[in-house]
N, C-alpha and C positions, 0 to 999 in steps of 0.2 A: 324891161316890162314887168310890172308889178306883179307878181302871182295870184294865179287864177282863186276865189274861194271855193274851196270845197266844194264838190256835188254833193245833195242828198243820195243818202246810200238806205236801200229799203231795206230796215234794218228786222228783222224777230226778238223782239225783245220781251225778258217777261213780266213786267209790270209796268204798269203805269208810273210811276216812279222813274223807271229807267228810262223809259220816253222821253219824260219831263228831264233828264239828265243828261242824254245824247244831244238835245233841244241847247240846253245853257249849255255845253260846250261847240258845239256847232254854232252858237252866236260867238262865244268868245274867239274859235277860229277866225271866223269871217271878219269880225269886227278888229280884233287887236292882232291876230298872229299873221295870218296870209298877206296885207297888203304890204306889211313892213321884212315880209321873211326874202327875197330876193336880196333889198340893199343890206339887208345885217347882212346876211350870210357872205355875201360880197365886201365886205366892211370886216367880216369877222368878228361881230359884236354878241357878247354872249345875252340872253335876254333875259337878264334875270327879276327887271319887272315883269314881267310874263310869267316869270314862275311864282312872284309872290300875289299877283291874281290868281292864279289858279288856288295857292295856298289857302287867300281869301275865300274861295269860292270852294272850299272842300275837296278839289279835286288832285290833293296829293295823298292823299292815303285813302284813296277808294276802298282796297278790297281787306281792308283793317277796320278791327271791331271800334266801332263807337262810343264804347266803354274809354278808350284814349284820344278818341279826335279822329278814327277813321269814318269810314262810309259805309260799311257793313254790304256792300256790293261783293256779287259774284264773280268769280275771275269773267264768268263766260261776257258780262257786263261791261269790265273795268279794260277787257281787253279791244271792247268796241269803243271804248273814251281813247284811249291809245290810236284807235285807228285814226280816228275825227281827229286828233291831234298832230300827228304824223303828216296827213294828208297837207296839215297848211304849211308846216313846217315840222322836218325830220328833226331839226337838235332839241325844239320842243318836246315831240312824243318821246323820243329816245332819252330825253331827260329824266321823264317821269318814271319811264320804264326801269329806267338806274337808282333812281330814287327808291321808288319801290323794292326794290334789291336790296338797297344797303339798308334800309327797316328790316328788313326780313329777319335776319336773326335776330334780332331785341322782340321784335313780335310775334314770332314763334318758340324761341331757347329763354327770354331773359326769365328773369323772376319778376315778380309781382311788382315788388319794389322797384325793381329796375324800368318795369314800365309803366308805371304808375309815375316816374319821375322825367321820366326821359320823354315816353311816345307821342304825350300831346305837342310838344313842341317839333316833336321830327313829321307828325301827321299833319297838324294846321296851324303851327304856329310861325309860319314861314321861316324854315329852317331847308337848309337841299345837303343831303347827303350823296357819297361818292362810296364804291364797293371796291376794296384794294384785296385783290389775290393773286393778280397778276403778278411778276417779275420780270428784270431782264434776262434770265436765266432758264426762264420758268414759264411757259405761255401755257400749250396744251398738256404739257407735265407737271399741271399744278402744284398734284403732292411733292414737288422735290427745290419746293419753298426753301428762301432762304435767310431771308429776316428772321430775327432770334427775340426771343421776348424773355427773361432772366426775371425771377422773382426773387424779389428783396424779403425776407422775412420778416414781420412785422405784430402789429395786436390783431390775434386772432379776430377780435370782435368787427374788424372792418370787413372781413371777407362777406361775399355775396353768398358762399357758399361753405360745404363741410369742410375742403380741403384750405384755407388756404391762408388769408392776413397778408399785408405786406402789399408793399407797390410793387407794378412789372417795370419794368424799363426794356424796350421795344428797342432794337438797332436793324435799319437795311433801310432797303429801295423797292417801293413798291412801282412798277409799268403800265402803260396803257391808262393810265387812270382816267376816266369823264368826270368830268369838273374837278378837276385836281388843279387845286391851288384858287378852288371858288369855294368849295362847300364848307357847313358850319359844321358838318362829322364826317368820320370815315368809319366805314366799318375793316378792320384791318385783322386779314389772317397771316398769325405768326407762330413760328418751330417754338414751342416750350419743352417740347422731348425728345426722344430719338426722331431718328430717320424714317421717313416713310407718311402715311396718312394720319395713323394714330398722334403723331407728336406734333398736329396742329392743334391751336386753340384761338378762337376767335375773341376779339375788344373791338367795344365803341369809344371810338380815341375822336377826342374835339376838337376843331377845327386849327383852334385857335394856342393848342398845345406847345408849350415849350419846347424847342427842338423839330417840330416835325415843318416841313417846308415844303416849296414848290419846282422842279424846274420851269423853268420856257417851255409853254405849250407846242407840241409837236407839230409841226408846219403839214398838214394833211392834204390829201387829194380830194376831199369834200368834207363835207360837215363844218367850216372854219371858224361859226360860229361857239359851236360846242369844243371847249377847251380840252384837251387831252393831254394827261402831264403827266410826269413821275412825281413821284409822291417820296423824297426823304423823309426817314424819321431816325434820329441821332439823338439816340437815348433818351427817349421820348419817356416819358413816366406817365404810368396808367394806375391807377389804384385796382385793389382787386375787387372791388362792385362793379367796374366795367367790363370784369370778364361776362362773356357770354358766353353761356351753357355750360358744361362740364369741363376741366382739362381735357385736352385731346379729342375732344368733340369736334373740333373746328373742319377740319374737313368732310365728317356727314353734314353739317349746319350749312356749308359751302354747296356741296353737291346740290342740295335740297334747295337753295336758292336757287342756281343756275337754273334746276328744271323749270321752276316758274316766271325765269327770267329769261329763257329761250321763248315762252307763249310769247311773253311782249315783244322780245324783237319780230316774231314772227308779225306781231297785227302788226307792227308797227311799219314792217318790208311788204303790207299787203296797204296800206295807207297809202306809203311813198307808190306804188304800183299803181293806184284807183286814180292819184295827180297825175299821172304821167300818160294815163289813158284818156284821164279826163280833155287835157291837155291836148294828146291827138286827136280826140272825135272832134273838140273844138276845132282845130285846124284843118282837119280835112273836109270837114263840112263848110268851112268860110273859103276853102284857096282852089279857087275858078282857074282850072286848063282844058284847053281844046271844046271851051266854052259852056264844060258844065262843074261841079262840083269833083274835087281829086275822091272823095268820097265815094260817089257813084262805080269809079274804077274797080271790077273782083279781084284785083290783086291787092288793092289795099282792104276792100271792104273785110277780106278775110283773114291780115294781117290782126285788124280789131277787133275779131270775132274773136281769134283766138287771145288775145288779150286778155279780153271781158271774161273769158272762160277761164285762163287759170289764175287770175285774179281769185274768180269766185270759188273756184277748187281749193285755191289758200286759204280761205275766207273760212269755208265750210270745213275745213282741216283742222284750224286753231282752236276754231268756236268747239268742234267733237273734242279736242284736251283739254281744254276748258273745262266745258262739262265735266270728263271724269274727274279733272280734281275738284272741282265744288261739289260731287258725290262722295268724295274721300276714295276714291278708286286710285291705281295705279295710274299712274300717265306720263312717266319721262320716257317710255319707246313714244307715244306720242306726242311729249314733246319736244320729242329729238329730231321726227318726219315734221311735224309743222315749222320746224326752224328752217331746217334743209329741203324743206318746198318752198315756201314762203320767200326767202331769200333767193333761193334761183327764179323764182318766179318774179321778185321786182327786177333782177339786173338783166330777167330778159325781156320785161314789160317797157322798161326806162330805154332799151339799148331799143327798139323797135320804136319807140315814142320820137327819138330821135330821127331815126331813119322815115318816118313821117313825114314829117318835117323839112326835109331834103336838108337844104343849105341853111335855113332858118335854126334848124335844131342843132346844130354845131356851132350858133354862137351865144354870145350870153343874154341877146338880146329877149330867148325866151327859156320858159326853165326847164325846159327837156334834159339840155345838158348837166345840170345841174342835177338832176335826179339821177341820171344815169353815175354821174359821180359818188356822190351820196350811198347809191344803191351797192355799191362794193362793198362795204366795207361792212354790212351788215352780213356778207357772207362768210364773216373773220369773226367778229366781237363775239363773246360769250361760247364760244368752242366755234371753231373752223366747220364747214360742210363736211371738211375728211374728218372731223372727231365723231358730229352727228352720224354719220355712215355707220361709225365706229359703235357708236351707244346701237344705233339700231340691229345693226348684226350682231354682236352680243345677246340682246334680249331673242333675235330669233335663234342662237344656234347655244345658249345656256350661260349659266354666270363664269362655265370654267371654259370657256372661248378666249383666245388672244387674236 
């Protein structure tokens, strides 16, 4: 059964502009991503016309300055496009969500030059980028990275910066990657120094580099559309203009993405939740027992009661971290709770969507099960729910807490 389109979701938005924005992507769902997302995802095809529409259409670098090809959108904004996207299909929004990630450091650290040269094509020039910090070694112990990055000495005059000249040459195995072994960049954090956080440094390494390569995408429990692969790179060669930000920066430039890249999973696991509800009031409202609507029954009416509620608790939790970082306030304790609400919120939205459903939601015939699948795995990507726990009791109990 083909997937539902999106419900409208009554949205507060604050301009007219963003009306008009929620509007073109809410047609683009309905029209192009919802009716065909059931047979890809089933098929495993990754949609990458889908993403060079969006490209077309401005909606991959939303909440980047204009100045390079973005959309000068607010997160609290670009995070309700994620949702509308998510909603018709998860490897869609979760796409863009990645996307906008592996920008992040060239459009917050790079220099001028660097994004002056690079951003319009990674913002709307249909280009999809992939964020490699992952390892096999290495998942929620980031800093203890193990790909090596080695500078060649070289003419000063190439360097991007004070320290440097000369090419890197990049050796390891990056893990987990989304769209590994699709995308036209990666953003790749590798050890240029000692041990620990300090001796990382971040490169935007290209797609299509000598040396760097792809495994077989990881055989998943959902998402099969969205390719996840490791990422080889065997002595990869990086000049030093593609360093981003300073030596040894790379894991504050990392951290500082993650936080903004935990908001997206969050809308994105409050998207996949609004389908999956959507999906049950459908059902319960159409399937007639003991001659009236299953609907009518209190014991389901309040199964979806509480649905719709912590739906909209997630909703209102992402949107308030949102806000504080478009005010430039502090926001990774919040957006450490909106990851780790949001994701428990869709896997238990999806897992009740099913049970709905009876015998119907346990087969492929409709896409209950398929979200409920989906909806796991967002409670892993971008730090585990035990690491958010983790971020959040730290800020409540001080930075010298373990």
């Amino acid at each position: 059964m083909p997937d539902r389109a999106p419900q409208p979701v009554d949205r507060q938005l604050p301009t007219d502009e963003a009306r008009d924005l929620i509007s073109l992507v809410r047609d683009i769902a309905q029209r192009e991503i919802a009716p065909k997302a059931a047979e890809e995802e089933d098929a495993g095809r990754f949609p990458r016309d889908v993403f060079g529409l969006l490209s077309e259409s401005g909606l991959l670098g939303l909440p980047y300055d204009s100045e390079y090809g973005g959309g000068d959108q607010p997160y609290e904004v670009y995070l309700q496009v994620l949702e509308e996207l998510a909603a018709a299909r998860l490897t869609v929004g979760l796409g863009v969500s990645v996307h906008t990630l592996a920008c992040h450091a060239l459009a917050n650290y790079g220099t001028k030059e660097q994004q002056v040269e690079h951003l319009p094509a990674m913002l709307g020039g249909g280009l999809l980028g992939a964020y490699c910090l992952s390892e096999p070694s290495s998942g929620s112990d980031a800093a203890s990275l193990r790909t090596k990055a080695v500078r060649e000495e070289g003419d000063p005059s190439r360097a991007s910066g004070a320290e440097g000249g000369g090419d890197w040459v990049i050796t390891g195995t990056k893990a987990w990657i989304t769209h590994g072994g699709v995308a036209d960049f990666y953003t790749v954090l590798a050890r240029s120094g000692g041990q620990g956080p300090r001796g990382i440094t971040a490169f935007l390494v290209p797609g299509d580099a000598a040396g760097l390569s792809a495994a077989p995408p990881e055989k998943k429990m959902g998402m099969k559309g969205s390719p996840t692969a490791q990422v080889h790179l065997d002595g990869v060669r990086v000049p030093d203009d593609r360093r981003l930000g300073d030596e040894g920066q790379g894991f504050a430039i990392a951290l500082s993405a993650l936080d903004s890249g935990r908001l997206g999973i969050a809308a994105c696991a409050i998207g996949l939740a609004q389908a999956a509800l959507d999906e049950a009031v459908a059902y319960a409202t159409g399937r007639q027992q003991f001659g009236r609507p299953i609907s009518d029954f209190q014991g389901l009416r309040f199964m979806l009661a509480d649905m719709a509620t912590q739906i909209e608790a997630g909703r209102a939790l992402y949107l308030a971290a949102a806000r504080l970082r478009d005010a430039g306030r502090p926001f990774s304790k919040q957006a450490a709770m909106a990851k780790l609400l949001c994701t428990d919120t869709a896997m238990k939205v999806t897992t009740d969507a099913v049970q709905v459903l009876g015998g119907y939601g346990y087969t492929a015939d409709f896409p209950a099960e398929r979200y409920m699948r989906e909806a796991k795995v967002l409670q892993i990507v971008e730090g585990t729910n035990q690491i958010q726990r983790m971020v959040i009791a730290r800020h409540l109990a001080g930075p010298d807490s373990r």
